[in-house]
N, C-alpha and C positions, 0 to 999 in steps of 0.2 A: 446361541448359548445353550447349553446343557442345564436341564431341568430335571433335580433328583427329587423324586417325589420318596417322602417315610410314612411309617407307620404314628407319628407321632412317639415314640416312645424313644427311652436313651438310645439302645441298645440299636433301634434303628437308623439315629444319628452320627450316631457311631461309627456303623457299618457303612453313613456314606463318605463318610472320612475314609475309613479304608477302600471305597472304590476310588474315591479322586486320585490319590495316589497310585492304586492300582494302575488306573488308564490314564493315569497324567491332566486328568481333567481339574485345571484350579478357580478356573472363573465359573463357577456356578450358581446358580439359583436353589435354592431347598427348601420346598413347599411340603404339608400334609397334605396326606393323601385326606380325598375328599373336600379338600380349600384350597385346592392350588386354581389356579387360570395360569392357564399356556399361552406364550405371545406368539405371534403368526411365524419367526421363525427359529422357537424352540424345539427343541429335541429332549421330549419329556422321556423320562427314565423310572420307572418304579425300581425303588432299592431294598431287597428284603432285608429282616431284623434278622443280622447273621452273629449268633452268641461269640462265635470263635474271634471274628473280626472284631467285632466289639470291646471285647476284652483284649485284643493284643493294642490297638486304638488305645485304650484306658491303661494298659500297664505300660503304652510309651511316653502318654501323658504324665504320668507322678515322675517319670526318670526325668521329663525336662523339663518340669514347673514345678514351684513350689507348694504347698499345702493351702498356703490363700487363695492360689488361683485355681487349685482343684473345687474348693470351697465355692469359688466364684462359678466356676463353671456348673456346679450341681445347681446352684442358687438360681442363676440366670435359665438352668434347661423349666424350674417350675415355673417361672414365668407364664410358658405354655402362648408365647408369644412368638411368630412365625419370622418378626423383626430379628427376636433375641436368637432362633436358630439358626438363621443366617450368619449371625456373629458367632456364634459358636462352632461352624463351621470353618468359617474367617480365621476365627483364634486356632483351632487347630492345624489350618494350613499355613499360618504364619509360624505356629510352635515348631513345627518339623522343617519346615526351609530355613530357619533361622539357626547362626552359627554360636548364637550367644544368647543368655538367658532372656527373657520378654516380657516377665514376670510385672513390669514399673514399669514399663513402655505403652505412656497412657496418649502419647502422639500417636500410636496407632489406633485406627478405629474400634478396632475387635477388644483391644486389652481394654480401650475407655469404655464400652462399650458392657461388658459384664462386669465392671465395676459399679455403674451405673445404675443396671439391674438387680446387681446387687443387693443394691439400697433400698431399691424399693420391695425386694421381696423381702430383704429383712423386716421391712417397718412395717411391712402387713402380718408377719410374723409377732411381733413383739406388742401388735394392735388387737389380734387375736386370743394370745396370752392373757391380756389385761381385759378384754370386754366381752369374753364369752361366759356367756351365766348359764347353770344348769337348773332342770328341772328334775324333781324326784318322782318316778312314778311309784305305783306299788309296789311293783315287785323288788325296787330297792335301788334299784337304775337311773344312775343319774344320766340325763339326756339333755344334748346342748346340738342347736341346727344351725350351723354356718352358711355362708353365702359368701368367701373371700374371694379378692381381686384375681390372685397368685393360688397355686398349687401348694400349700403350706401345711396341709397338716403332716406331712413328713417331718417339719422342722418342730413344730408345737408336742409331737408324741412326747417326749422325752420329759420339757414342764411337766405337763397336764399328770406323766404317773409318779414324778417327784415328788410333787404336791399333794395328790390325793392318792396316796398308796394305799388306803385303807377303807375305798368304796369301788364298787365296781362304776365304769359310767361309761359314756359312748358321745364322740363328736362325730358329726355327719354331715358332711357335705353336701348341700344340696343342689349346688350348680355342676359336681361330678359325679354325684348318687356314687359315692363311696365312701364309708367313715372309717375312724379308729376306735376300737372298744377295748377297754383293759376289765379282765376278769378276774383281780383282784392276785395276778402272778405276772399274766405279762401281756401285751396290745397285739390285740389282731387287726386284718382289714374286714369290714366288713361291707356287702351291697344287699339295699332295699330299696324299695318303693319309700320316697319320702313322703309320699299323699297319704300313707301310711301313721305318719306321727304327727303332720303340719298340716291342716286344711285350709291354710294361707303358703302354700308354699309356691305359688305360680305369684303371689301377690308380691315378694319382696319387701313386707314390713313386719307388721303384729306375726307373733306367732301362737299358733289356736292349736296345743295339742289334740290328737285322738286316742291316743294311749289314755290308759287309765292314772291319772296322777293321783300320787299320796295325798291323803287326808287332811294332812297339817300344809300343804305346798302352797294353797292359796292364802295359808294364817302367813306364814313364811313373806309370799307376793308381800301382803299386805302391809306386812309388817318394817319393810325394805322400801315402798314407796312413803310411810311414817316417817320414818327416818329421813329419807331424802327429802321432803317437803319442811323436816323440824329445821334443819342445817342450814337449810336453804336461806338466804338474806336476798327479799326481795331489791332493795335498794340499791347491791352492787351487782345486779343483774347485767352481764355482758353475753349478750347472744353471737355476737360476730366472734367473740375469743372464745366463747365454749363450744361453737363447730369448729374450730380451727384447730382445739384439741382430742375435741370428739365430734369427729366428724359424721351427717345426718345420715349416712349410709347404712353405721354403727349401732345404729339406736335400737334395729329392732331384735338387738340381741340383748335387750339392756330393761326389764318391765320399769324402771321408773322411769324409765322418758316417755310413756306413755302419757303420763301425766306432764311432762315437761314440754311433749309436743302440743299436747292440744294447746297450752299455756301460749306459746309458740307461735300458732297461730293464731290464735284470738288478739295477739298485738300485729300482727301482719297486716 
């Protein structure tokens, strides 16, 4: 079997859609390059990110799917799961041998398949939204340090400057050491060292700025974990149904569950 190995990017998955066809090659394998393992009698193939391919690929796709499943297919490439490119590949070899639309043709693997994925990059999307909290340093910069499942701050740029159109701030990735920053016109990418602003950033939980933070931020903390302890009714305490909606993953984006964890544990 034929093994095309990409660059991880669209443009390179792309381009192996346009070699399958090219050479007539449909049963294949599509690993990144650097994670692939070859099986004793593959015929590994590296396939460059070719712009031109890629885009003639993408402007055949919109002629013969609809807008949902373009949707789907961007959704499913952040994934950044080697499962979902394989399907992605699939869906495009099925889209062009097919005489008729494929768009709800969830009997095939490929179509169920980024629908599927779908879902879940949406709800990490929409989990994101809801439970990312900023912190102000001095210079005025709101700063907020992610760690999501899915490739999504593509999907969240758009909230994050609807909402706060009248601060500059920055979300940053720190499992891709890449963020978005809006400077109060319009969102850039940008890359740092995150051991730069997180000195728990290998740890996965609390996070310990090193930036300089505003004055008023810790009155702010304080004032917010208040709050959450007044509201709180110890009696209809449900810990299984309040990780089921916030799940423990989440928390360390969140300073009052700092408090809610240790609580947490001390009934454990």
């Amino acid at each position: 079997m034929a093994q095309y190995v990409f660059d991880g990017s669209m443009t390179g998955l792309l381009s192996c859609v346009f070699r399958a066809f090219q050479f007539k090659e449909f049963a294949v394998k599509i690993s990144i390059q650097g994670r692939f393992q070859s099986g004793l009698f593959d015929e590994v193939i590296h396939v460059s990110a070719n712009d031109e391919h890629a885009q003639r690929v993408w402007n055949a796709l919109k002629i013969k799917v609809e807008h949902t499943s373009l949707k789907n297919f961007y959704y499913t490439f952040l994934s950044e799961q080697e499962q979902a490119f394989q399907q992605l590949f699939e869906f495009c070899i099925y889209v062009f041998q097919s005489a008729l639309p494929v768009d709800y043709n969830y009997g095939h693997a490929a179509v169920l398949g980024l629908s599927q994925w779908t879902k879940q990059v949406g709800r990490e999307k929409h989990r994101m939204e809801a439970f990312v909290r900023f912190k102000k340093a001095k210079n005025g910069l709101f700063i907020a340090l992610v760690r999501p499942d899915f490739n999504v701050l593509p999907l969240i740029e758009r909230h994050f400057k609807d909402r706060y159109q009248d601060q500059s701030w920055l979300i940053y990735d720190e499992k891709r050491n890449y963020g978005i920053y809006y400077d109060l016109k319009q969102v850039h990418q940008v890359h740092m060292q995150v051991e730069q602003v997180d000195q728990t950033s290998h740890t996965g939980f609390s996070q310990k700025f090193t930036v300089e933070l505003d004055d008023d931020e810790l009155l702010y903390d304080q004032l917010w974990k208040d709050y959450f302890c007044a509201i709180n009714i110890e009696a209809r305490r449900n810990i299984k149904l309040h990780i089921q909606y916030v799940p423990k993953r989440y928390w360390r984006y969140m300073n009052e569950k700092i408090l809610f964890e240790d609580s947490f544990l001390q009934k454990r």
